[in-house]
N, C-alpha and C positions, 0 to 999 in steps of 0.2 A: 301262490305259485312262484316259484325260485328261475331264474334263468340258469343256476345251480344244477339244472337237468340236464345239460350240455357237457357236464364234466366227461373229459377223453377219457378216462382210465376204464369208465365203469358207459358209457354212451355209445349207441349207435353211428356208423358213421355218418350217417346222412346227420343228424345231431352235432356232433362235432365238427363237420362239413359247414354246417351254418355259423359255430363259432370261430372259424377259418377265418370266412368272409367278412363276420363284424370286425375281425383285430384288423383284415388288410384293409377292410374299408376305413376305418379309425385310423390306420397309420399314414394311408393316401393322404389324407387331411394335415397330418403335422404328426413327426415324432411324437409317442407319448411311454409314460412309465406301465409297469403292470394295474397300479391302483387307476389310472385316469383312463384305462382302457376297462377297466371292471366297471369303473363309474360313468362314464359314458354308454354302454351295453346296458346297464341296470334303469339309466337313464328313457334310453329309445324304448326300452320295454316296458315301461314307468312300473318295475316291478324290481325285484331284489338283483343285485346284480349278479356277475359268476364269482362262486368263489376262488380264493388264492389257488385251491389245492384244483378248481377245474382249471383255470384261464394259466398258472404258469404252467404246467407240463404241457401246454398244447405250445405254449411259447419259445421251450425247448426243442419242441419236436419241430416248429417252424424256422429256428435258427436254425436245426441241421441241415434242414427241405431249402436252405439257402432263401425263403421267403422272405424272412427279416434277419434285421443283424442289429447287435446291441453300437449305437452308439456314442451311449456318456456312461459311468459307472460309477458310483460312489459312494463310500462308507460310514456311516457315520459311528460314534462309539457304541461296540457293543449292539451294532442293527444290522441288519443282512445288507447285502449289494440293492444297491436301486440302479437300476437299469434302464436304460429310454431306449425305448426302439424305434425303428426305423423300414421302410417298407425298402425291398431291394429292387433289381432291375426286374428278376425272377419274380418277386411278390407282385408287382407292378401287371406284367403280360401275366400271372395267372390270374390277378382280380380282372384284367379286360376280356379272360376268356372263360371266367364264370359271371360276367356280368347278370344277367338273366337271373341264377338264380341270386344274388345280389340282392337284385330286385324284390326278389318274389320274399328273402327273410325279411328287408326292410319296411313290407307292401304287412306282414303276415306283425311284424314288433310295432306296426302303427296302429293294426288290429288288438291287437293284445293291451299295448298303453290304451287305447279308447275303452275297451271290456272293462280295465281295473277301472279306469276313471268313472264310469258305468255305475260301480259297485259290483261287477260280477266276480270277482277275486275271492272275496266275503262268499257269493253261492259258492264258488268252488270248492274253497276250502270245506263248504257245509256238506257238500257233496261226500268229498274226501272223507268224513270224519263218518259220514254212514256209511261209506262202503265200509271203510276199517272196522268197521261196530257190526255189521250184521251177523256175522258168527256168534255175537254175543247177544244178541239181542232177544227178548221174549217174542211170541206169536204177536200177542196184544202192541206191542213196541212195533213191530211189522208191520200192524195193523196201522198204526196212527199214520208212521210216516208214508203209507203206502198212498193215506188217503190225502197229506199235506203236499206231497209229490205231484200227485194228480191234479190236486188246487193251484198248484205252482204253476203246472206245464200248460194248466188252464186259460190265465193270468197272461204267460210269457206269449203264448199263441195269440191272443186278443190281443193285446199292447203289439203286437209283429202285423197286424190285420190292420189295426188302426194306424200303423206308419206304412203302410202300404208292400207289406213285407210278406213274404209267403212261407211257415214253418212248415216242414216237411214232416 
């Protein structure tokens, strides 16, 4: 799983809404550039970070929103602008008046780092590669996985029983 799913262009906004909150909560902390806010986000989620093409156009649309403002700039030969930003007076009172849900991404990327650390990342993606395969798949092939599925959710239920955990 990609933090990659938060890209503005193509993302829901409650999705891009959360990746709002991570650039102003990261800039509350200390100016940083587009890469050290990718890698801090990739970081909290202990999962892929956002890429260039989601985290700067949200970056743009924030300097307009007067949220943040670039301030250092610098060119090296033949490399794009590096940028360090900065959270503004505006970026500031909007992170104190979405604090809550703040909260509730930071509460949900401490969940998510634990699940990969887990090994659940590894299910997901095994998930992911059956859904995408079922259109293709044989009866018999439906068969198997129907009945490894069932052994899985088996397994997950018991092991949720024995930490004192209730699967729904």
């Amino acid at each position: 799983m990609s933090v990659d799913r938060l890209a503005p262009e193509r993302k829901s906004p409650i999705e891009v809404e959360r990746l709002r909150l991570l650039v102003l909560h990261y800039l509350e902390k200390q100016p940083m550039h587009g890469y050290g806010l990718m890698k801090s986000i990739g970081e909290l989620f202990g999962v892929n970070s956002p890429s260039p093409g989601s985290l700067y156009p949200l970056l743009k649309v924030m300097r307009e929103e007067g949220l943040i403002k670039v301030i250092e700039e610098s060119h090296g030969k033949g490399r794009k602008a590096v940028r360090v930003y900065s959270l503004t007076e505006r970026g500031k009172e909007y992170l104190k008046k979405h604090m809550d849900e703040l909260r509730d991404v930071l509460l949900k990327a401490s969940a998510v780092r634990q699940f990969t650390e887990l090994g659940g990342m590894e299910l997901m993606e095994c998930l992911g590669t059956i859904m995408e395969s079922l259109s293709t798949l044989s009866d018999e092939q439906k068969e198997i996985l129907s009945k490894a599925l069932a052994e899985c959710s088996e397994i997950l239920k018991k092991a949720m029983k024995e930490s004192g955990l209730k699967c729904e």
